[in-house]
Structure formats: structure tokens, C-alpha cells
C-alpha angles and dihedrals in degrees: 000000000000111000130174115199134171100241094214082065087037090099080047114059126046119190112201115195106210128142090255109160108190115240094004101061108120105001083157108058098201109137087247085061092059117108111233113285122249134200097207117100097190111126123266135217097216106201129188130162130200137179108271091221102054104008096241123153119264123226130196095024129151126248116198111182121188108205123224080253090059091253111144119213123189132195126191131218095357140177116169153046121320105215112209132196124245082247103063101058127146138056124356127197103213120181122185116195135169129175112271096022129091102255115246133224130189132157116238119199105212114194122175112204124255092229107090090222101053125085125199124228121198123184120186111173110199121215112206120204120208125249112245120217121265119257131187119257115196136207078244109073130263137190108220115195118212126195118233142160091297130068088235107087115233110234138203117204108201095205114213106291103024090116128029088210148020102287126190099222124175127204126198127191115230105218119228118261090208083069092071104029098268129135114208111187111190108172101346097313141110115232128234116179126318144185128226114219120209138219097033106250134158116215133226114256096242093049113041109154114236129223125210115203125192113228139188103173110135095209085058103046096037115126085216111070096321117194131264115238123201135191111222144171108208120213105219088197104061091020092227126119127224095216136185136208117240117238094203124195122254103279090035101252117116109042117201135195136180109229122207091199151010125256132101103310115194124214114222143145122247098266119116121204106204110196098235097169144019116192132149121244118248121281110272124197102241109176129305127203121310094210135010121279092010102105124232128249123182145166118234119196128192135195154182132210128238121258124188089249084063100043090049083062098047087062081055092066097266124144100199111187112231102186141026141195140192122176111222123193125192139176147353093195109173109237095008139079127218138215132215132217120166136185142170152210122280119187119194123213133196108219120217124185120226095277089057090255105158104235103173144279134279135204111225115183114225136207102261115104131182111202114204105211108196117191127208128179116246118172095108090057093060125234133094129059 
């Protein structure tokens, strides 16, 4: 393992190196399964990262972790939590990155509770796509031809003119998070499916290439209101899309669009899901210690119930996450027992349709925990060493 880290934060971050898998750590609750408790209560950045095509999981892959304080750590070949100290909270930059796959990015928002004896958890599962191999393009025209989740190929026609001259271009198909029960909100929108274009590159007017993009999403292809679906690259600096209408073929299954330019461009129908509300779940009892002195570990799960707001967007494409987990050991604290509560985010969104109709809000759990350890002393009760 290869780390850099600034010596003066060096007190600050721990990095265990332990196999933690998100959501999947400890399905099976016999005591052999535990991680190894520890008596420390500071928050954790669980990170696991998976292939975006069949969700296993990824090894050897590269970490790179830009602090609140602009440091950058990175950490090479890793597979495990990253503990961090009360002192470093706020938002985290966290790229994940393995030969052969597109690189991910996402911003992580670490807090550490102001009560001593509450710890934080967050999760962030990463989905890597994999790189599709370069073609030439020529002045020409060419038609290139991209895999993606459906047996029909996607294709992209290069009219004459789109490029003054032969040009090597790669296309990767952005699998759907839905595939693998994840949610990805970029602006306001849920994402589908996308594509990432590589090199970089604007088209002339006259001579935009056009991608053709099989579909099978209901809400889509529906005689009744059907819903509009739009291609769109989304600028995280200014938080706007630039968004395009479908022209869709006569029985709604294959969607097209003409691009003026090259970068990652998103699929996704016209609702727009706006955060209202951010609150914790109450407290719930999770275990507490067998004997004295042995410390306590537990899983706690949450979840929400379907509504028919949510099962309408589920029809659109969307995969909304219902429930989430996260396994928790402390101890062990020699002559005293521990208990466990345990509660998560909940983020409430107001949902609006593509004509900007409001049609409810819906309450969605996340993957950020705080775990409550209360100690009591136990020596006068036997038990323990």
C-alpha cells in the first residue's frame, strides 16, 4: 500500500484496512461473522466499490480523498473503512478509480455528533462503469455502435462534416443505478442510464451526430400521458442542465437525440425530485452486551414503506431504496456492558411531474447512521474477566 499523508493531519486520520462492504457486512449475525470490536466511537466513511455490470465487488482498486482542508490522501489498492477524527468534518471529495473502468466522483458530507457518547456512519457504494474501446471516426461519416443494459445495441450516426478530420472517440455506457438498487440524483433528477464520450469535442450546427438509445421504460411508451424523456449533461459547478427533448420512434422504444458536444449525458424523465427536509429517525434499541465485560455488536435496518407516489416512480425506471443497514461493534470494556441505538437519515423530497405539476413528497432513508453506546458498569453483577 502506497499512502501520502500531511504529517501535521497524520494524529488525525486512521485508515483501517479491514474487508467492510457497505451495505453487505454481516448479512449472517453469528457471533464468528462480528468485526472486531472496537472501543473507539469517532465517525467512519464506509467505502465499497462494485462493477457496475454485474455488482461484484471490485479489488485493487485506488482511493483518492480530498479533505475539507484541501489535503489529498491516496490510498492504493484498497479495500476498507477510512476513521476519521471529530476534527476533520465536512465535505469530502472521494474518487474511486481502477484500470479499465470510468473513475467516480462523488462529495460526502462527514459530521461527527455533538453528544460524547454518539458516533456517525457514512456508506457510499461506488458503481464503476466499464471503458469501451476507441473507434475512428472519419470526416466522412460513421455510424459507432455501443453496448448497453438492453439486447438492442445503442448507435451513434457522424453525419459528413462533423469532424474535419479522422478522430479515435470512445463511448461507454453508464449503467443504470437503478440495476443494482441504487438512486443517483444529479439536479434535481433521477438518473436512468447514461454514456460517457470521450475525447471532449463541440460540433458544427449543420452536422450534430445523433444517438439512438434503446428504451423499455412504461411510463415512456404509455398511450395515456406518456412521459417525456430527455438526454442531458449536468454542470456540477453551476448545478443546471443543458437538457434535450427525445424524438422517439413509432412504438416508444428507441429514444434520439442530436448532441452539440461531447462530455458524460445523462437519460432521465421530466420529474424532478426537490430535497424539502432532512431529519433523523427515532432512536431504536439494537443489542447491548451478553456478558460483562464482552463488548456488544448489532445490525440495525430501516425502512419505509411504498406509497403509490413511489410506486408510480418506480414504472418510470426508478430504483428508490426503501431500507437501509449498517453493523456496529463496541467494546470490549473490561468490567462494563454496552447498548446499542441506532438511527438514520431520512430526506424528504417533494416530487414534481414534467409539467411542473406538484404530486407529493416522499421520504427516502440514506446511508448515514449515528449509533448511541451507553456503558454501565457491571462487575457486581459477575461475569466477565
Amino acid at each position: 500500500m502506497k499512502t501520502k499523508f500531511n504529517l501535521r493531519l497524520f494524529p488525525l486520520v486512521a485508515v483501517a484496512i479491514a474487508l467492510v462492504f457497505g451495505l453487505n457486512q454481516c448479512k449472517n449475525v453469528e457471533s464468528s461473522d462480528w468485526p472486531t470490536p472496537n472501543p473507539d466511537t469517532s465517525s467512519q466513511l464506509k467505502l465499497a466499490v462494485f462493477d457496475g455490470d454485474d455488482g461484484g465487488l471490485i479489488q485493487g482498486y485506488d482511493v483518492k480523498v480530498i479533505l475539507p482542508d484541501g489535503t489529498v490522501e491516496e490510498f492504493d489498492n484498497e479495500a476498507g473503512t477510512l476513521t476519521i477524527s471529530s476534527s476533520l468534518e465536512g465535505d469530502y471529495v472521494v474518487t474511486a478509480s481502477k484500470n479499465g473502468y470510468l473513475a467516480e466522483n462523488i462529495m460526502i458530507n462527514i459530521e461527527q455528533s455533538e453528544e460524547e457518547n454518539v458516533s456517525s456512519v457514512t456508506q457510499q457504494q461506488f458503481y464503476l462503469s466499464k471503458k469501451s474501446e476507441s473507434s475512428t471516426v472519419s470526416p466522412q461519416g460513421t455510424m459507432l455502435t455501443v453496448e448497453n443494459d438492453l439486447e438492442q445495441q445503442t448507435t451513434i450516426d457522424f453525419p459528413y462534416g462533423a469532424l474535419q478530420n479522422d478522430q479515435d472517440i470512445a463511448v461507454s455506457f453508464i449503467q443504470p443505478p437503478a440495476k443494482h438498487g441504487d438512486m443517483k440524483i444529479l439536479g434535481e433528477r433521477v438518473i436512468v442510464k447514461g454514456y460517457n464520450f470521450s475525447p471532449d469535442m463541440t460540433f458544427p450546427e449543420n452536422a450534430l451526430p445523433t444517438i439512438h438509445i434503446p428504451i423499455n421504460i412504461p411510463s415512456v411508451s404509455r398511450e395515456v400521458k406518456p412521459a417525456p424523456l430527455f438526454f442531458g449533461t449536468y454542470d456540477n459547478e453551476t448545478g443546471e442542465w443543458e437538457q434535450i427533448l427525445a424524438t422517439l420512434n413509432e412504438d416508444a422504444t428507441v429514444a434520439s437525440f442530436e448532441m452539440p458536444h461531447f462530455s458524460d449525458w445523462y437519460a432521465f424523465t421530466g420529474y424532478r425530485l426537490v430535497k424539502n427536509t432532512v431529519r433523523w429517525s427515532e432512536w431504536q434499541y439494537v443489542s447491548e452486551s451478553d456478558t460483562c465485560s464482552a463488548g456488544a455488536c448489532g445490525v440495525f435496518v430501516y425502512s419505509v414503506n411504498p406509497t403509490a407516489l413511489i410506486t408510480n416512480l418506480i414504472s418510470f425506471g426508478y430504483n428508490i431504496n426503501l431500507k437501509v443497514k449498517d453493523t456496529k461493534c463496541v467494546g470490549p470494556h473490561f468490567q462494563w456492558a454496552q447498548v446499542l441505538d441506532a438511527r438514520c437519515r431520512i430526506v424528504n423530497y417533494q416530487v414534481f411531474d414534467y409539467a411542473g405539476v406538484y404530486q407529493g413528497s416522499i421520504d427516502i432513508p440514506q446511508n448515514k447512521f449515528q449509533w448511541m453506546v451507553t456503558e454501565y458498569y457491571c462487575h457486581d453483577q459477575g461475569g466477565g474477566n
